[in-house]
N, C-alpha and C positions, 0 to 999 in steps of 0.2 A: 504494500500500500504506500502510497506518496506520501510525503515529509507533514504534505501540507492537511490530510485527511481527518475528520473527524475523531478523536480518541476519546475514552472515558466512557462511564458507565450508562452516561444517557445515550448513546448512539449506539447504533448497532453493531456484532463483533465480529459478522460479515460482512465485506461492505464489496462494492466494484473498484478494479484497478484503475478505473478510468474516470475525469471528472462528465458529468456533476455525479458527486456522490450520492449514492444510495444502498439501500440495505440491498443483499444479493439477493436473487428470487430463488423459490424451489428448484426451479428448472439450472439456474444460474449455478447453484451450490451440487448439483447433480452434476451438472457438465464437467465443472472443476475435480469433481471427487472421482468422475469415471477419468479425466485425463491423467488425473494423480495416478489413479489403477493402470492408469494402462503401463505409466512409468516405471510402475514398482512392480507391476507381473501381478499382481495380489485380485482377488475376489472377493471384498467387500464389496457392501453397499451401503444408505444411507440409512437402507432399515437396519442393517446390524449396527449401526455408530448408534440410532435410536434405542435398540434394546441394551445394549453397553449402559448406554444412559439411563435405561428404566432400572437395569437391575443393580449400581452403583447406587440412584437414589435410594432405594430401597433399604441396602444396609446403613446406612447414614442415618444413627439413632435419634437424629434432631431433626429429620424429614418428615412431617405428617403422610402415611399413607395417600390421605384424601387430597395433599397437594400434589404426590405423583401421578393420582388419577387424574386432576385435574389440567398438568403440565402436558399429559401425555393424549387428555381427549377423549377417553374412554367412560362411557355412559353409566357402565357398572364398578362396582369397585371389588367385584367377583373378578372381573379382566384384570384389575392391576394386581390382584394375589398371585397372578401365576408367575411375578417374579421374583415371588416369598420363597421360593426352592432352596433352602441353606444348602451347602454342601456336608458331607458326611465329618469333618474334620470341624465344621463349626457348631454343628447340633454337639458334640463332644466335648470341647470348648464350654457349650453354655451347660451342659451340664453338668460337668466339673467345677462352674463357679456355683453353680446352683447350690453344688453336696457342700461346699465349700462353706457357702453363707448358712444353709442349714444345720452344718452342724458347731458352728463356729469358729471354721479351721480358715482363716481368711490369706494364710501362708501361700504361694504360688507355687500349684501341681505343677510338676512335672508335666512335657508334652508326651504323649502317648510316642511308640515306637511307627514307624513307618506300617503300614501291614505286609510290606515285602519282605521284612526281616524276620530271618527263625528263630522264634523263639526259646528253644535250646541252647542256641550260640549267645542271646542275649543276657540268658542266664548264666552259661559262663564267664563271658565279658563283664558281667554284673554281680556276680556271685548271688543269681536267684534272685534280687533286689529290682524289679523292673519299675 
């Protein structure tokens, strides 16, 4: 963008290369994103940079759910749960802080072992102590 182009939070964070300035269009920021693709060889799209962005808000414990529905356009807020999916290593996570604050032990567990590791060897390497 040129020296001279609009900056700062009230203007937009896409804008055109060219004067007169203005916000890019849909079509505008598609173009740009397929030429960038074609640069880098890669297969995204503009809906995965979207879902990237739904499921980022989500974990962001200061997001109101009902503001990602409403960032995102979606009528129901049964649509924006589908990108409540935690991974297997954060549902684990929260329930180890859970047992944690429940029983008063507020110390920091241990991360669990990879699950590709045998746990035989890790009992040796640990003398039984995982």
């Amino acid at each position: 963008m040129g020296k001279d182009a609009p900056r700062g939070c009230a203007h937009p964070l896409w804008m055109t290369l060219r004067r007169l300035w203005r916000q890019l269009s849909y079509s505008g920021a598609r173009a740009m994103f397929s030429r960038a693709q074609s640069i880098l060889g890669s297969n995204w799209t503009i809906h995965d940079l979207r879902h990237t962005a739904a499921f980022r808000m989500t974990r962001d414990p200061d997001m109101p759910l009902s503001d990602v529905q409403w960032i995102l356009g979606h009528a129901h807020l049964t649509t924006t749960q589908l990108y409540l999916n935690p991974s297997r290593d954060e549902v684990f996570a929260h329930v180890r802080a859970h047992h944690a604050r429940y029983t008063g032990n507020t110390r920091s567990l241990p991360a669990p072992p990879a699950p590709s590791y045998n746990p035989a060897v890790l009992d040796v390497l640990f003398g039984g102590r995982r």
